[in-house]
Backbone as CSV, one residue per row, in Angstrom:
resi,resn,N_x,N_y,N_z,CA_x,CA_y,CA_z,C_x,C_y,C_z
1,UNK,24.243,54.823,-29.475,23.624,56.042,-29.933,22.697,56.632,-28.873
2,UNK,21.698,55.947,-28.272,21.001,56.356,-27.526,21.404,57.146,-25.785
3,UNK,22.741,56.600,-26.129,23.414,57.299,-25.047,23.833,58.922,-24.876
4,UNK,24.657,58.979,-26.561,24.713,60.205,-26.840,23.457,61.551,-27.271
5,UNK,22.425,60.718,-27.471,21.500,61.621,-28.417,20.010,61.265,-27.326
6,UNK,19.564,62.254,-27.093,17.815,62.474,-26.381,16.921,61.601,-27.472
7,UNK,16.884,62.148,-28.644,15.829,60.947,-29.765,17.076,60.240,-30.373
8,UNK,16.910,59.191,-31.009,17.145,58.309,-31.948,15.988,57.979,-33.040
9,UNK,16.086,58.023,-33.858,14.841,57.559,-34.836,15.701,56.331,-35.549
10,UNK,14.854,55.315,-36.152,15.362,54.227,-37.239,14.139,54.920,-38.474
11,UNK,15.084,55.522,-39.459,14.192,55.803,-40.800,13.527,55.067,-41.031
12,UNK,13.797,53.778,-41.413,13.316,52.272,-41.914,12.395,52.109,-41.238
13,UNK,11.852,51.839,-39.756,10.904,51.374,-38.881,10.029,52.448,-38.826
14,UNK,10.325,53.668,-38.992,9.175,55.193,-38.880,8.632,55.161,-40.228
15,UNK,9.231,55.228,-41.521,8.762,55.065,-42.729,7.644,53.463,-42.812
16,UNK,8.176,52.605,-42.370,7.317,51.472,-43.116,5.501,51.530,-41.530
17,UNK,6.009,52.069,-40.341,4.425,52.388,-39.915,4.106,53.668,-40.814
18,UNK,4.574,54.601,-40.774,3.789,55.619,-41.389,3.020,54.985,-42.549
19,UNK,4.121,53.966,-43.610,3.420,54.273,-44.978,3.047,52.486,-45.494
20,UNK,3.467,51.735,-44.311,3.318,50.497,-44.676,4.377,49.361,-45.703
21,UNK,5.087,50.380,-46.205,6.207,49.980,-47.008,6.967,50.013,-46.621
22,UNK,8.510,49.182,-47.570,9.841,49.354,-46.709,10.599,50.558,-47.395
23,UNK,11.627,51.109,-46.373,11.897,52.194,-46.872,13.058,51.462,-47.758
24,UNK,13.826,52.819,-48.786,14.439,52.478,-49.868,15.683,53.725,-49.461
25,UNK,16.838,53.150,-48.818,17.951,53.511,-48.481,18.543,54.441,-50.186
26,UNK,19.002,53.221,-50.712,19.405,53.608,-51.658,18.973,53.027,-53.152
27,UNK,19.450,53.469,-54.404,18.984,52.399,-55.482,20.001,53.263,-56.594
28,UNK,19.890,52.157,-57.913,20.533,53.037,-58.693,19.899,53.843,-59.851
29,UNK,19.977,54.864,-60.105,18.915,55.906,-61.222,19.861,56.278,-62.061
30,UNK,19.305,57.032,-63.130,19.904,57.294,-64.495,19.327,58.519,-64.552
31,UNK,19.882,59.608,-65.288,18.504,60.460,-65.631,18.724,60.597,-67.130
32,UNK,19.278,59.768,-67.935,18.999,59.599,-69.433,18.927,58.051,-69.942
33,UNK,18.394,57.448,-70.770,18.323,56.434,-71.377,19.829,55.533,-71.318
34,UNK,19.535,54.317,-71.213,20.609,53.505,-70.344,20.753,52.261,-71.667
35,UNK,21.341,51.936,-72.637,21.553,51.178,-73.419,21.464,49.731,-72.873
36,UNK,20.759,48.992,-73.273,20.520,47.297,-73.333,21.663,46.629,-72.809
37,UNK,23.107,47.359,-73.652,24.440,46.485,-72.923,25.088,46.748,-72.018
38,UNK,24.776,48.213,-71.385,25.144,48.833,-70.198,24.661,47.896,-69.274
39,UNK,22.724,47.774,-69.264,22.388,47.307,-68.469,22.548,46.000,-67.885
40,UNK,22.501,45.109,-69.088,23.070,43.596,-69.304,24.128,43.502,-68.436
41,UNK,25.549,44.461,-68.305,26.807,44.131,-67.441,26.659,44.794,-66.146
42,UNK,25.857,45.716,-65.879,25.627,46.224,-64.833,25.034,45.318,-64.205
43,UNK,23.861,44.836,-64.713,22.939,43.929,-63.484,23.667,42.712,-63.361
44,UNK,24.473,42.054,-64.417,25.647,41.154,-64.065,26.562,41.408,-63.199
45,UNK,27.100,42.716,-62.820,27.769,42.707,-61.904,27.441,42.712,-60.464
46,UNK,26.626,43.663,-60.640,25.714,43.978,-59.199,25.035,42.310,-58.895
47,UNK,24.534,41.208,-59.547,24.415,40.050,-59.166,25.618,39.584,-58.647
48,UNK,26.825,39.523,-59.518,27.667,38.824,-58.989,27.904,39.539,-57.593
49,UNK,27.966,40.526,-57.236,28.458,41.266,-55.849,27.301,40.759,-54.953
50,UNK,26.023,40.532,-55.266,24.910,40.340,-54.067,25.757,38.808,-53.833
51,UNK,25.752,37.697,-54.858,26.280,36.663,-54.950,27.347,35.931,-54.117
52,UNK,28.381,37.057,-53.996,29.944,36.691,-53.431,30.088,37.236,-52.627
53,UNK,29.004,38.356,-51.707,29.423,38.793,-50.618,30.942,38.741,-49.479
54,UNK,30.868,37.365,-49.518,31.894,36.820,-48.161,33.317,37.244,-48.898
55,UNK,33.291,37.278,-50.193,34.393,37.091,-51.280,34.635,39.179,-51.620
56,UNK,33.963,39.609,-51.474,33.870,40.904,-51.600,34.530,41.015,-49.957
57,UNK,33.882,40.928,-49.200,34.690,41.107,-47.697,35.832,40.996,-47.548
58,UNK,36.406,39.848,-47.876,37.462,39.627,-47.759,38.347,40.325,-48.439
59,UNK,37.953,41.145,-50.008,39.311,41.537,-50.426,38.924,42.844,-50.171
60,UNK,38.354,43.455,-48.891,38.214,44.679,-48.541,38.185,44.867,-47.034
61,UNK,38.948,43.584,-46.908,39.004,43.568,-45.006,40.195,44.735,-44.771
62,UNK,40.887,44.754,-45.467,42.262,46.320,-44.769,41.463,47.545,-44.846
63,UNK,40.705,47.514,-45.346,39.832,49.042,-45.476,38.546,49.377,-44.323
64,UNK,38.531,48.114,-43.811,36.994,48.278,-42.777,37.455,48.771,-41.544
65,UNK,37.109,49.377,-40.767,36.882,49.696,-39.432,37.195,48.441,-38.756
66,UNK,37.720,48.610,-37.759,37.915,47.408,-37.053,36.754,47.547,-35.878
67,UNK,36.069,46.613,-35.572,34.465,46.233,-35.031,33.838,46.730,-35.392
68,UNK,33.928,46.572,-36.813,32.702,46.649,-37.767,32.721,45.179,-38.379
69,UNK,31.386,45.035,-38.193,30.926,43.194,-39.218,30.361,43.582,-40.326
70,UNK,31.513,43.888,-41.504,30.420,44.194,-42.782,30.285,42.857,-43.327
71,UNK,30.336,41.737,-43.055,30.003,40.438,-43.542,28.406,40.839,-42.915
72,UNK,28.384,40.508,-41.849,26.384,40.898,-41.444,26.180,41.640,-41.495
73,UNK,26.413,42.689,-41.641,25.652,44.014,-42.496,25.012,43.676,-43.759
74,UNK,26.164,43.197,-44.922,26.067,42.982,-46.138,24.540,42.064,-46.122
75,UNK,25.164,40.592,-45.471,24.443,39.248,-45.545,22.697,39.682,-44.946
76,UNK,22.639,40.063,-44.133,21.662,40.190,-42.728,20.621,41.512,-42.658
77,UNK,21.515,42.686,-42.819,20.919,44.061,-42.892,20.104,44.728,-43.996
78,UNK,20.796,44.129,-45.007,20.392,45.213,-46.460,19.429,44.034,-47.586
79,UNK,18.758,44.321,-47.654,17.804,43.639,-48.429,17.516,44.203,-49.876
80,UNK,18.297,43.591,-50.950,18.523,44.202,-52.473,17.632,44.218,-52.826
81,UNK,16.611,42.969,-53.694,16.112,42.810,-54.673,15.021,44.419,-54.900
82,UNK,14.605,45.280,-55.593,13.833,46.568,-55.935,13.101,46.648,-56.894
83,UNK,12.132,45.317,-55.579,10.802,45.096,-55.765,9.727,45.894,-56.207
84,UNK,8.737,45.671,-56.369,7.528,46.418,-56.708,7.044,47.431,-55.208
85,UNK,7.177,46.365,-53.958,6.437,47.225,-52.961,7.798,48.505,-52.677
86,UNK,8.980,48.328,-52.845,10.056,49.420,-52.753,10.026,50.333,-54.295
87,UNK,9.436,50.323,-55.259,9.376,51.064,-56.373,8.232,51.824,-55.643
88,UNK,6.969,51.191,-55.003,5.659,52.076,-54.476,6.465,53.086,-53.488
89,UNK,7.167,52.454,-52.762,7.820,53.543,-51.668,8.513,54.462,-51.862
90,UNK,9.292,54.131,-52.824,10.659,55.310,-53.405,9.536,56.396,-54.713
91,UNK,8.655,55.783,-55.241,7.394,56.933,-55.852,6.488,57.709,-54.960
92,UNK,6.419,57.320,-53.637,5.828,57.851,-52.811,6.593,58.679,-51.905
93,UNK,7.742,58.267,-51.701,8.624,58.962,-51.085,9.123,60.737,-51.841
94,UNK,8.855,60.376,-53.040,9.153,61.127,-54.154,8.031,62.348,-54.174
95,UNK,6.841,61.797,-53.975,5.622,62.655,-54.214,5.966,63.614,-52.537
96,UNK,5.417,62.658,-52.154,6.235,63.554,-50.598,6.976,64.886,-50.666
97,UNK,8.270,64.432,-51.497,9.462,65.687,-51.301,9.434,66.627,-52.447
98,UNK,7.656,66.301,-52.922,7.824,67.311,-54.450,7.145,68.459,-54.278
């Protein structure tokens, strides 16, 4: 990147000096009330996927880019759990863009 482009920024590393927190790529939202059993199989699934990573790779290796490592991306890069200090960031991030 830095080859092609004069700046490069990393969102993630500019957001957490600015604000001390980590930034929050993505997450999942609702904008109406989400039933008990929705949620129950949802967060079951989304566990099982943090869970089986290597097993998710594999039955999506014909679809990847070739020199791309989404095994360390997945494993290494992205940090799930949406914690308390990433709820402060993604509310702050929010106030920000309001």
């Amino acid at each position: 990147m830095r080859n092609y482009f004069p700046f490069v920024y990393d969102l993630a590393e500019e957001w957490k000096k600015f604000t001390g927190l980590p930034f929050v790529f993505a997450c999942w939202t609702a904008n109406k009330a989400i039933s008990q059993e929705f949620l129950t199989k949802f967060n079951q699934a989304t566990e099982w996927g943090v869970n089986n990573i290597s097993e998710v790779v594999e039955n999506t290796d014909y679809c990847i880019p070739k020199g791309v490592n989404l095994l360390n991306y997945l494993q290494n890069d992205i940090n799930y759990p949406f914690d308390e200090q990433k709820k402060k960031a993604l509310a702050l991030f929010l106030k920000y863009i309001a």
